[in-house]
DOBA-203467 format. One record per residue (C-alpha): residue in one letter; x negated, y negated, z; residue number from 1; chain. Coordinates in pm, 1 decimal, decimal comma. Each point is the difference from the previous one (the first is absolute). Example, Ala and Ser with C-alpha at 12.3 -4.5 7.8 and 13.67 -1.06 7.14 Angstrom:
REM residues 2
+------+----------+----------+----------+-----+-----+
| type |       px |       py |       pz | seq | mol |
+------+----------+----------+----------+-----+-----+
|    a |  -1230,0 |    450,0 |    780,0 |   1 |   A |
|    s |   -137,0 |   -344,0 |    -66,0 |   2 |   A |
+------+----------+----------+----------+-----+-----+
REM end
This chain:
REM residues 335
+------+----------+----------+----------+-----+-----+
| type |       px |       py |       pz | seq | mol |
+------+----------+----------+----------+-----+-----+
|    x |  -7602,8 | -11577,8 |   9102,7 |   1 |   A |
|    x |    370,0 |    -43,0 |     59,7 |   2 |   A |
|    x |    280,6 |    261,4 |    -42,2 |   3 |   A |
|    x |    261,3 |    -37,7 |   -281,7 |   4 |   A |
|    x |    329,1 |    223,8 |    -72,8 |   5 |   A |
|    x |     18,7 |     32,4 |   -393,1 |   6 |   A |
|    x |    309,5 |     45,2 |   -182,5 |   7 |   A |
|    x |    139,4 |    -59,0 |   -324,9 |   8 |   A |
|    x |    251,6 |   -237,3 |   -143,2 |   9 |   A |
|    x |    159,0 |    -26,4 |   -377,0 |  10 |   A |
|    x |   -373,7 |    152,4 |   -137,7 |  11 |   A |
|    x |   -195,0 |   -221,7 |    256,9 |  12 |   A |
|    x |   -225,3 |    108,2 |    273,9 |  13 |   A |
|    x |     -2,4 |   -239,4 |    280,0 |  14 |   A |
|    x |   -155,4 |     46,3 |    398,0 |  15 |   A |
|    x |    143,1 |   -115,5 |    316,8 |  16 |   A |
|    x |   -175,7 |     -6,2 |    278,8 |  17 |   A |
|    x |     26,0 |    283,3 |    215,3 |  18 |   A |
|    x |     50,4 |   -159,3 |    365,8 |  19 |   A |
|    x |    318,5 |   -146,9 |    -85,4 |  20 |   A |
|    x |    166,8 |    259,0 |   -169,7 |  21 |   A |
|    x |    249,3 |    183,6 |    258,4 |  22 |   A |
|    x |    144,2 |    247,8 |   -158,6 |  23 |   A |
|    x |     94,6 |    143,1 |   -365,0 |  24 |   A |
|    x |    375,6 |     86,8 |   -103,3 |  25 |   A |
|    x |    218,4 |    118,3 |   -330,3 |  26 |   A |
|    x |    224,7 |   -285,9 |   -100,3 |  27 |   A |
|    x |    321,5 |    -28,4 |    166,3 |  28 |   A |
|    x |    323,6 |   -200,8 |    -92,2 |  29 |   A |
|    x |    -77,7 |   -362,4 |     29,7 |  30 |   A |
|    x |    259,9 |   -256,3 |    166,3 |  31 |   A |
|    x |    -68,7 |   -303,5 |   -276,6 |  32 |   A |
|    x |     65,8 |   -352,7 |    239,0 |  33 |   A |
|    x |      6,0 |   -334,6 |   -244,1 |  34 |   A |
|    x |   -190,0 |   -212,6 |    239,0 |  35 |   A |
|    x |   -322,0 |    177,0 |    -10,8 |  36 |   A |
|    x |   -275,6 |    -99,3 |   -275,0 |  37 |   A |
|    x |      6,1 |    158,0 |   -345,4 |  38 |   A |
|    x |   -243,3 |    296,8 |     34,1 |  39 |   A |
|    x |    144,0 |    115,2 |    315,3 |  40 |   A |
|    x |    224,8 |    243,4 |   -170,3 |  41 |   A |
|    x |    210,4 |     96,9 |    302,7 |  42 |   A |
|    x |    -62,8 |    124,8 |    370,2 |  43 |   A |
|    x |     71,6 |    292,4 |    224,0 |  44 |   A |
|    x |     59,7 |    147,0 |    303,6 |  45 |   A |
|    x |   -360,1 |    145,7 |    112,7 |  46 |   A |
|    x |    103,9 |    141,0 |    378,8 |  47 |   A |
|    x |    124,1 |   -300,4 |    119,0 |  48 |   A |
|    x |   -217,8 |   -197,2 |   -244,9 |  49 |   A |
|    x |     95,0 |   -205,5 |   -253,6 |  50 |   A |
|    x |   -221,0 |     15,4 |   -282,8 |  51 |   A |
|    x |    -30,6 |   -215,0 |   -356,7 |  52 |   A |
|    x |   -129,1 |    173,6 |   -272,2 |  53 |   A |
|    x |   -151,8 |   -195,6 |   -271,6 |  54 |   A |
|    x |    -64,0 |     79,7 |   -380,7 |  55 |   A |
|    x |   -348,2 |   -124,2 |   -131,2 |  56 |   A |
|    x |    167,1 |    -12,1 |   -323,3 |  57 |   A |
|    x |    198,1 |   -251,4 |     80,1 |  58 |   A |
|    x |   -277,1 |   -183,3 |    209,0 |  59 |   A |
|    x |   -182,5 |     39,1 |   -245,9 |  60 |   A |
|    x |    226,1 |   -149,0 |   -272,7 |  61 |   A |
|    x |     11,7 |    300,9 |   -175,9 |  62 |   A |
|    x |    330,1 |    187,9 |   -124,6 |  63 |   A |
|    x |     87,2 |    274,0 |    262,4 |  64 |   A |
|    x |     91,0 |    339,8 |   -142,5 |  65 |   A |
|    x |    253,2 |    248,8 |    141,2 |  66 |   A |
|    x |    -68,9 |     83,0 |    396,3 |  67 |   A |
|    x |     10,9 |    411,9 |     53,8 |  68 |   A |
|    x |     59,9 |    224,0 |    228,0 |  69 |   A |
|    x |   -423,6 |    130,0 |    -49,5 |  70 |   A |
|    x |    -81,6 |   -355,8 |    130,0 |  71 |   A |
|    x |   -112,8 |    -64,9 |    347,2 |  72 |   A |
|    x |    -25,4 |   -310,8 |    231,4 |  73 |   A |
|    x |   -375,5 |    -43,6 |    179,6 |  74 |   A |
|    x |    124,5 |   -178,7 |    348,2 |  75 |   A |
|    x |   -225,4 |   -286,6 |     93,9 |  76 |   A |
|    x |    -28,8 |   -127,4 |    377,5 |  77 |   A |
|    x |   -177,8 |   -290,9 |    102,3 |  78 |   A |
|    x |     89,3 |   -142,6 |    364,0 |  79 |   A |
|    x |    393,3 |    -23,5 |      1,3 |  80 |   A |
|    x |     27,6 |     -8,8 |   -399,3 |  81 |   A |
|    x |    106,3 |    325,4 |   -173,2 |  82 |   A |
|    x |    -31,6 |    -21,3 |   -386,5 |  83 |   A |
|    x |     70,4 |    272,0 |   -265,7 |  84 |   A |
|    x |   -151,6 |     61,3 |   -303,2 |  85 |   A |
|    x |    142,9 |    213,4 |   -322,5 |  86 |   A |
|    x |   -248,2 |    194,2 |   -130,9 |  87 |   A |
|    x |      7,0 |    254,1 |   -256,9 |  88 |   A |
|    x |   -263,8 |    274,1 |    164,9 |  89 |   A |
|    x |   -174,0 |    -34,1 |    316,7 |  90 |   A |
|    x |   -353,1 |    171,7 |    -56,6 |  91 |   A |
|    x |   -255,9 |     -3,9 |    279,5 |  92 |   A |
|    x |   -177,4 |   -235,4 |    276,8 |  93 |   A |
|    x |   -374,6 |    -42,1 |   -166,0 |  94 |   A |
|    x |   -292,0 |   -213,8 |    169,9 |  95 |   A |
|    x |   -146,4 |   -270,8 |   -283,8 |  96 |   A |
|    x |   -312,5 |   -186,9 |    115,6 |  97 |   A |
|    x |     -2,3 |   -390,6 |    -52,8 |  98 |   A |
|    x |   -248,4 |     58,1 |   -278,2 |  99 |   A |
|    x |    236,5 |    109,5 |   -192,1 | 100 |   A |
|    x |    255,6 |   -231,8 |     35,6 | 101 |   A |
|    x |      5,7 |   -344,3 |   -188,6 | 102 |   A |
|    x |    229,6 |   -296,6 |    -54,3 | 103 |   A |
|    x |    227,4 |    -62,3 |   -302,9 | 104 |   A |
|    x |    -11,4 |   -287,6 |   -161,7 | 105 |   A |
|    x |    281,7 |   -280,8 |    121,9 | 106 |   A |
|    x |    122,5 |   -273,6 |   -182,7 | 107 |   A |
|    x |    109,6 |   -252,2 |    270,2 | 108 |   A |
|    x |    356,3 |    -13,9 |    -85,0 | 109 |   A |
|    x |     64,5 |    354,4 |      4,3 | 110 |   A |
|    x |   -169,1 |     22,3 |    373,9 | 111 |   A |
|    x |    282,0 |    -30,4 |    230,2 | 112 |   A |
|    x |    207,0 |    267,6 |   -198,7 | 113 |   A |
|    x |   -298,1 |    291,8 |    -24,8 | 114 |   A |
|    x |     43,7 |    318,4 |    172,0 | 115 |   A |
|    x |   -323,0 |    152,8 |   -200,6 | 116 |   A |
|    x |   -307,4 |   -213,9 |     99,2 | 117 |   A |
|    x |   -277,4 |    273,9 |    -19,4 | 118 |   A |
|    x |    -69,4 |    306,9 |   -173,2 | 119 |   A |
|    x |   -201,8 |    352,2 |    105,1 | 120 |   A |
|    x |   -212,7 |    209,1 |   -239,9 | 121 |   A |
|    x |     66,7 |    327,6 |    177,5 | 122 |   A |
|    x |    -29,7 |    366,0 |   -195,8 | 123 |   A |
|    x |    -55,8 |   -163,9 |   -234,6 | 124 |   A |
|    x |    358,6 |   -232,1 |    -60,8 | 125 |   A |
|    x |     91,1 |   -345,7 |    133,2 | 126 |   A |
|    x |    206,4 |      7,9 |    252,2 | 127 |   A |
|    x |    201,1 |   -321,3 |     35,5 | 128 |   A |
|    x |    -16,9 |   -130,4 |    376,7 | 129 |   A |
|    x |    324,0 |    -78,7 |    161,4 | 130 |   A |
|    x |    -15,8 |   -377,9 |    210,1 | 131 |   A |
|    x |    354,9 |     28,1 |    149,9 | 132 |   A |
|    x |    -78,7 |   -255,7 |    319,0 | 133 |   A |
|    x |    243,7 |   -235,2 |   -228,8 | 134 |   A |
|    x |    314,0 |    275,5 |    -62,5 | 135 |   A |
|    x |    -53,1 |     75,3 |    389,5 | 136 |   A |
|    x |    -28,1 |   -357,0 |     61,8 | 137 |   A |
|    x |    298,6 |    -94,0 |   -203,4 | 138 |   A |
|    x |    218,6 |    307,1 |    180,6 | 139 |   A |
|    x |    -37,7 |   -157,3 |    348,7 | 140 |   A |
|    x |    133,2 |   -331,3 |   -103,6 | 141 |   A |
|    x |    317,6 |    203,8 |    -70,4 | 142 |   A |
|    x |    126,4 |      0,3 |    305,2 | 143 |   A |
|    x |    154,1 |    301,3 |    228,7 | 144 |   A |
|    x |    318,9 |   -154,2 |    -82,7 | 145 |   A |
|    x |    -22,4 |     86,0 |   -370,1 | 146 |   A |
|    x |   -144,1 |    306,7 |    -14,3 | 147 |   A |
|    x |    285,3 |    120,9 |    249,2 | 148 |   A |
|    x |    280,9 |    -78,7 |   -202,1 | 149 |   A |
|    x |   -119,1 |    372,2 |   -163,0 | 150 |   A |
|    x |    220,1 |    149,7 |    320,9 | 151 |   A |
|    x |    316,2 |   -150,8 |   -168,5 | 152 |   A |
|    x |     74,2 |    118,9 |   -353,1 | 153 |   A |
|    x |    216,7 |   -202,0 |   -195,2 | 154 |   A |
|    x |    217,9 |    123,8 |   -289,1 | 155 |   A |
|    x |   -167,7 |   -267,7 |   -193,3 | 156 |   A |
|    x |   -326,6 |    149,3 |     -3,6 | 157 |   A |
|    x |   -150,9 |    100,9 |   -315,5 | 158 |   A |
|    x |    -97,8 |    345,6 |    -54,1 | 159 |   A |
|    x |   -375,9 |     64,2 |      0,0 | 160 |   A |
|    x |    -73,2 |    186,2 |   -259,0 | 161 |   A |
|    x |    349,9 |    -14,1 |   -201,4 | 162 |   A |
|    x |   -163,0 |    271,7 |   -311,1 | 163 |   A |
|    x |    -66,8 |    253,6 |    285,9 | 164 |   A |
|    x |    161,1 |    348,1 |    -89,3 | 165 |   A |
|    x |    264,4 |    108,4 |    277,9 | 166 |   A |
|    x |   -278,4 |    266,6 |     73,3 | 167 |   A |
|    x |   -262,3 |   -286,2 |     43,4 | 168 |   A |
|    x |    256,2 |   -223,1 |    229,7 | 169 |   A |
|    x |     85,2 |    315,4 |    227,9 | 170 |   A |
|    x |   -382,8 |    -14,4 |     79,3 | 171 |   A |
|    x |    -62,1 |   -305,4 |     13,8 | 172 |   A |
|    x |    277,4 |    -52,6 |    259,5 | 173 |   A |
|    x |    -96,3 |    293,2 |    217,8 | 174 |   A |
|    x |   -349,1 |    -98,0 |    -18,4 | 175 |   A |
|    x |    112,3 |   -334,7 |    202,1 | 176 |   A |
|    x |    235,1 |    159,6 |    196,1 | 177 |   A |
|    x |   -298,0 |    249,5 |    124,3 | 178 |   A |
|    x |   -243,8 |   -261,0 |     74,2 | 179 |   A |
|    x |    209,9 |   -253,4 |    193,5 | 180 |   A |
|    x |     28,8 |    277,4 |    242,7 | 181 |   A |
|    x |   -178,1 |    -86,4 |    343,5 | 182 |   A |
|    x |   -219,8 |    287,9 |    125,4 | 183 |   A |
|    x |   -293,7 |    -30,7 |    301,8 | 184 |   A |
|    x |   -342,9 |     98,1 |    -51,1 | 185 |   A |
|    x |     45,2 |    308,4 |    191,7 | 186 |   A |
|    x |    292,2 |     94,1 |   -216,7 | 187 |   A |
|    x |   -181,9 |   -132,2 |   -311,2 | 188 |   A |
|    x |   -329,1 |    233,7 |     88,3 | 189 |   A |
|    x |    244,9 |    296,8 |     41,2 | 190 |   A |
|    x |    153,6 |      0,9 |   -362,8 | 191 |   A |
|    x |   -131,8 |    233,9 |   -285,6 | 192 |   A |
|    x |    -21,2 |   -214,1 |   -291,3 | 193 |   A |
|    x |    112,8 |    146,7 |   -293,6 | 194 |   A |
|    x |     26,6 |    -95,1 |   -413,5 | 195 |   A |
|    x |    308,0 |     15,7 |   -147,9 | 196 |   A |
|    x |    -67,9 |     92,1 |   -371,4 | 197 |   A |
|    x |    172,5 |    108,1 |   -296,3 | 198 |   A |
|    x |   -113,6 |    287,8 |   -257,1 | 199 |   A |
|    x |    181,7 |    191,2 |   -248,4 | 200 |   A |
|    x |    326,9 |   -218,7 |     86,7 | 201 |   A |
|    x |    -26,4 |    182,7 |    335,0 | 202 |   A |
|    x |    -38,6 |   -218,9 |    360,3 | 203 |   A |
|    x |   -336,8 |    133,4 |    187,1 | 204 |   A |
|    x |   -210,1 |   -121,4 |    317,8 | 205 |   A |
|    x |   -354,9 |     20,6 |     12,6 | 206 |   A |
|    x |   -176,6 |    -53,4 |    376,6 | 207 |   A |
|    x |   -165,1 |   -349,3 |    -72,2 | 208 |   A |
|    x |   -317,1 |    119,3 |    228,9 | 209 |   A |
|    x |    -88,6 |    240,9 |   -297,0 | 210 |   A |
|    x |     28,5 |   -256,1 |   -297,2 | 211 |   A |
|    x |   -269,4 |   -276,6 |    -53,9 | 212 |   A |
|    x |    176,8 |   -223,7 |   -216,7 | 213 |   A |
|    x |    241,7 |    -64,8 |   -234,8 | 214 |   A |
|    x |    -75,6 |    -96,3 |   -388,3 | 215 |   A |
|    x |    132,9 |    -26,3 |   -349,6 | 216 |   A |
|    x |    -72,8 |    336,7 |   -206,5 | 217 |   A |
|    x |   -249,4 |   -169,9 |   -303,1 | 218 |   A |
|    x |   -118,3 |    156,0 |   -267,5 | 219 |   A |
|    x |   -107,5 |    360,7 |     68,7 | 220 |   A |
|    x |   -348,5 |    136,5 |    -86,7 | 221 |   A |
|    x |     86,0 |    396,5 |   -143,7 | 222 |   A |
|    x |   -245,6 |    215,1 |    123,9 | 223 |   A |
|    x |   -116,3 |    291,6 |   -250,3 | 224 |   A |
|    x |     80,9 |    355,9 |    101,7 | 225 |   A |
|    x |    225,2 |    -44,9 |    344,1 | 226 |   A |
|    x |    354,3 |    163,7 |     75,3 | 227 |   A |
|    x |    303,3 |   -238,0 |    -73,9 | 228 |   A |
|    x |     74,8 |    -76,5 |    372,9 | 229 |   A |
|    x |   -360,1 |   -239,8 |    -79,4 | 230 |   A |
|    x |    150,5 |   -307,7 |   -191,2 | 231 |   A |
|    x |   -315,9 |   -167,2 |    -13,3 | 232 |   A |
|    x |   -225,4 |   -292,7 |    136,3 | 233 |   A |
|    x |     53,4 |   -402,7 |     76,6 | 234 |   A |
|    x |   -261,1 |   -191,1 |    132,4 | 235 |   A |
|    x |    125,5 |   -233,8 |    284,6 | 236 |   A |
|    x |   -231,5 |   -250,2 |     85,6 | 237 |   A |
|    x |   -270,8 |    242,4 |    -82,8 | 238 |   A |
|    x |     74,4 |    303,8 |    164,4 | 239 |   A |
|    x |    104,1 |    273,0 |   -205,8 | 240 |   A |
|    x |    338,2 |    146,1 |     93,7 | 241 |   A |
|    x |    160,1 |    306,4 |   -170,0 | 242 |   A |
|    x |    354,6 |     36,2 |    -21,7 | 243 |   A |
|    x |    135,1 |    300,8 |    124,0 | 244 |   A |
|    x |    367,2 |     83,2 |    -89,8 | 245 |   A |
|    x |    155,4 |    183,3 |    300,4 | 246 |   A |
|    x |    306,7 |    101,6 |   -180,4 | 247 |   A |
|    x |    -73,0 |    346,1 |    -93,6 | 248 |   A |
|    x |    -93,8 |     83,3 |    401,4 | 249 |   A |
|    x |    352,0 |   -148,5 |     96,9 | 250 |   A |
|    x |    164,4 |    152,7 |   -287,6 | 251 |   A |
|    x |    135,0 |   -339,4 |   -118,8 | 252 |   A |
|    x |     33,5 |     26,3 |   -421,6 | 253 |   A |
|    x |   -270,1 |   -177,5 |   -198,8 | 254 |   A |
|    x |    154,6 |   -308,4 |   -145,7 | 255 |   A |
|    x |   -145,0 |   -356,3 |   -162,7 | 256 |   A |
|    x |   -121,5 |   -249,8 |    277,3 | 257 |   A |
|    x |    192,0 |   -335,1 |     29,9 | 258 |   A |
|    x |   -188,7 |   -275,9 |   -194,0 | 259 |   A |
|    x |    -65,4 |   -193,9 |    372,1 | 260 |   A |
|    x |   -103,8 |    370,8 |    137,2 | 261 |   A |
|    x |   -185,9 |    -25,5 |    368,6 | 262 |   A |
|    x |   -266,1 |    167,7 |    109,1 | 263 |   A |
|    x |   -138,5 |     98,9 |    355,6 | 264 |   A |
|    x |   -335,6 |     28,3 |     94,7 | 265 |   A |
|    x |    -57,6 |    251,7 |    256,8 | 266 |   A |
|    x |   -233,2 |    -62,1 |    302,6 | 267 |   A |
|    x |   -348,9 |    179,5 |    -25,4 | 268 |   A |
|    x |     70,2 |    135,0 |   -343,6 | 269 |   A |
|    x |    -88,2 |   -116,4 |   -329,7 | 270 |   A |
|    x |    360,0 |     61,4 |   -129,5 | 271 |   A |
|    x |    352,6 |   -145,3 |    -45,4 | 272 |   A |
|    x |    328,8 |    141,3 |    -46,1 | 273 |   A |
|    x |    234,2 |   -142,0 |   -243,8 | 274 |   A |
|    x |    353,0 |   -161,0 |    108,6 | 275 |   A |
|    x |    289,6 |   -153,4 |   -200,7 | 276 |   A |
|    x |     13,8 |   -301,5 |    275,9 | 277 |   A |
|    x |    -68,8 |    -77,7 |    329,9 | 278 |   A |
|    x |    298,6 |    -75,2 |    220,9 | 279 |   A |
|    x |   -131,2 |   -175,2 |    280,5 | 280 |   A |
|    x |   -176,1 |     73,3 |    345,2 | 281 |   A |
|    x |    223,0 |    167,9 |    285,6 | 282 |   A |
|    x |    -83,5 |     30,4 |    319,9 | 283 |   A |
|    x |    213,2 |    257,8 |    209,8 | 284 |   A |
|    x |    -26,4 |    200,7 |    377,8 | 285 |   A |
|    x |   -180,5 |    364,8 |    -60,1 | 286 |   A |
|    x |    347,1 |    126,8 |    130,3 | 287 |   A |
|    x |    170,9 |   -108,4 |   -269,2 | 288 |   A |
|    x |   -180,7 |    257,9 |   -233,9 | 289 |   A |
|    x |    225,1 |    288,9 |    -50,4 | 290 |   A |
|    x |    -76,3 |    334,4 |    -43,0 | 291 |   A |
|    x |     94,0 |     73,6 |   -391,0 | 292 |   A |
|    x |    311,1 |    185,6 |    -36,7 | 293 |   A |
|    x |     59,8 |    280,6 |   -190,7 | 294 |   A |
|    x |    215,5 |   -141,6 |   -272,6 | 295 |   A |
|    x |   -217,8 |   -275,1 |    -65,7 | 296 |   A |
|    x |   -237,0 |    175,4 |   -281,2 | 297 |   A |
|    x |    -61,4 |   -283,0 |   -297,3 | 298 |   A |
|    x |   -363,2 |      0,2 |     83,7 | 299 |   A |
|    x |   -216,0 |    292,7 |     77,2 | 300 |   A |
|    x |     71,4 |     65,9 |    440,8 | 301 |   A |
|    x |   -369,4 |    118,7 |     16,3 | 302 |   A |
|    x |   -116,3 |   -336,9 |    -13,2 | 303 |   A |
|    x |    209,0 |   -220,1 |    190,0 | 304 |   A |
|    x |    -35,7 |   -137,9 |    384,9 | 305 |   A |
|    x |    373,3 |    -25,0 |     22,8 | 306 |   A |
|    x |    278,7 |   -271,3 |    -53,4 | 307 |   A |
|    x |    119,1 |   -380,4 |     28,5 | 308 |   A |
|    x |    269,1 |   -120,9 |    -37,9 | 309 |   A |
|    x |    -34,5 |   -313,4 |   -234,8 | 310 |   A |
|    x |    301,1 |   -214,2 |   -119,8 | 311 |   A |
|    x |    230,9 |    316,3 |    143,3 | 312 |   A |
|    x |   -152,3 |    217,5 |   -236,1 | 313 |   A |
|    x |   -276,0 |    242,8 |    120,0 | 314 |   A |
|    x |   -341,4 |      9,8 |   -191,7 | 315 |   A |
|    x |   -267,5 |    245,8 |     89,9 | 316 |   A |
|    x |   -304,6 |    -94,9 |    178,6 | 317 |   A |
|    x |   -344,5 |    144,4 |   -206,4 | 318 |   A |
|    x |   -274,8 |    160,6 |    129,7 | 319 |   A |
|    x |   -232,7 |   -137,8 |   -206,2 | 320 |   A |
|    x |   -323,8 |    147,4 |    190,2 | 321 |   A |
|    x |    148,7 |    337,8 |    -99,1 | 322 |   A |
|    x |    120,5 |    -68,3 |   -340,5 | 323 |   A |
|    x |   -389,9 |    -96,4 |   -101,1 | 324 |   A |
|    x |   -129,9 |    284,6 |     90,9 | 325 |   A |
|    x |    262,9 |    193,2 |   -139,0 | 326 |   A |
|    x |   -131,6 |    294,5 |   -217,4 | 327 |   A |
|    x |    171,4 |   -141,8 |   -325,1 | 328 |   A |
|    x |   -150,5 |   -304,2 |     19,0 | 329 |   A |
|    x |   -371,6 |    116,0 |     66,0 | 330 |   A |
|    x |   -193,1 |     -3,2 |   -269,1 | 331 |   A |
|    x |   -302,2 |    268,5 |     30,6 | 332 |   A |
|    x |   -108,8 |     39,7 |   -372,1 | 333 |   A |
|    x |   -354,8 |   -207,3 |    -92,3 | 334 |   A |
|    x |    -67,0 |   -118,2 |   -336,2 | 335 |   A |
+------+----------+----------+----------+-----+-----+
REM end
């Protein structure tokens, strides 16, 4: 039995193992350096730390598609190497006994090159088993003295991701800018992380230790007979979810979902709220959670914690504990 984290990439399911993955972050603007290998598709500044991130795409051979601000990096560690790599959805850590992994089959000239040697028959799916000694391998022959060279921008550096939108850059680039900050454990332990989301075109945090996961909204499921607020059913992985629209409790107007529309599962609940996007993960001091002042009304005061102050605007804080059980939202009617 060995521990794998699962996430998805471009419509594929692969699994890492578990004991080398650090630590799992939105992606941040990338510093692209010409000496480093093809699929690295740039580095950055991880507390100190610099850090490649590599595209399986391109490992792969494959065309890359447009990176966005929804993907997220899964940090690898391994001795002194640190390795990133872009995924499109991080899901969960899973335990798959050897039975029910088995190899691929490898044509000798293709060997060297393959990242995907096995495969898992878990849930049902195959899971495609990530062998990343060589990208880890190939990383530490770099050299300190190239990966450094991410300290010193040049003008001449191209842009990662040149098609982003200004919106898309602005978070990228604070995204870096928040993790190359240097914090202690002690310091670390003391900061409420929070989820920086977007809904209705209007900037919202969520407290992270209430929300399970992150995932795209699929296809709902209508069920028969149930007030509006109920948009329906997905199945994720096999669990049943319904979607619970949270708009009407914060007084927010009901308008069409983006196409790329988020969703987050909430802990201990069968249920997820819809969300245009999500921002990116904040972590901040409880004192810097403001009381919410009077002429801030654009969401309903009854359910929010307080304030923060994010990209010197301020954005509410939700209670989401209160806004579940919120009267509107319960549903007491039996069919």
């Amino acid at each position: 039995m060995r521990n794998y984290l699962l996430f998805i990439y471009r419509h594929t399911k692969y699994g890492i193992p578990s004991e080398i993955v650090d630590e799992i972050l939105w992606l941040p603007e990338l510093t692209i350096l010409p000496e480093l290998p093809r699929e690295v598709i740039g580095v950055f500044n991880l507390r100190g730390r610099v850090v490649p991130v590599v595209d399986l795409d391109l490992k792969l051979k494959r065309k890359p598609e447009r990176y966005r601000t929804e993907d997220a990096v899964i940090v690898l560690n391994q001795g002194d190497v640190w390795l990133g790599i872009l995924a499109n959805q991080a899901l969960e850590v899973v335990s798959i006994p050897e039975t029910a992994v088995e190899s691929t089959p490898l044509l000798e000239s293709q060997a060297p090159e393959r990242l995907v040697t096995q495969v898992a028959r878990f849930n049902n799916e195959i899971v495609a088993l990530l062998d990343v000694s060589q990208l880890l391998a190939q990383i530490a022959t770099l050299g300190e003295d190239v990966l450094e060279e991410t300290a010193v921008s040049s003008a001449h550096t191209p842009l990662f991701c040149p098609e982003a939108t200004p919106a898309e850059r602005k978070i990228f680039q604070q995204r870096a800018q928040s993790y190359s900050q240097v914090i202690t454990r002690q310091q670390y332990a003391d900061l409420v992380p929070l989820a920086i989301v977007r809904l209705n075109q209007e900037y919202l945090a969520l407290p992270l230790e209430q929300i399970k996961e992150f995932a795209p909204l699929d296809t709902l499921t209508p069920i028969p007979c149930t007030p509006s607020h109920i948009m329906g059913d997905i199945n994720l992985r096999g669990d049943i979810i319904t979607v619970i629209d949270i708009r009407p409790v914060l007084g927010l107007p009901i308008t069409n979902l983006p196409e790329n529309a988020q969703l987050a599962i909430l802990q201990d609940m069968a249920a997820g709220i819809p969300l245009d996007a999500v921002l990116e993960v904040k972590y901040i001091n409880e004192q810097e959670i403001a009381p919410l002042p009077l002429a801030m009304q654009s969401v309903n005061p009854e359910f929010i914690s307080g304030v923060i102050t994010y990209q010197n605007r301020a954005i509410s804080l939700l209670n989401l504990a209160k806004i579940m059980t919120a009267e509107e939202l319960v549903v007491n009617e039996y069919v």
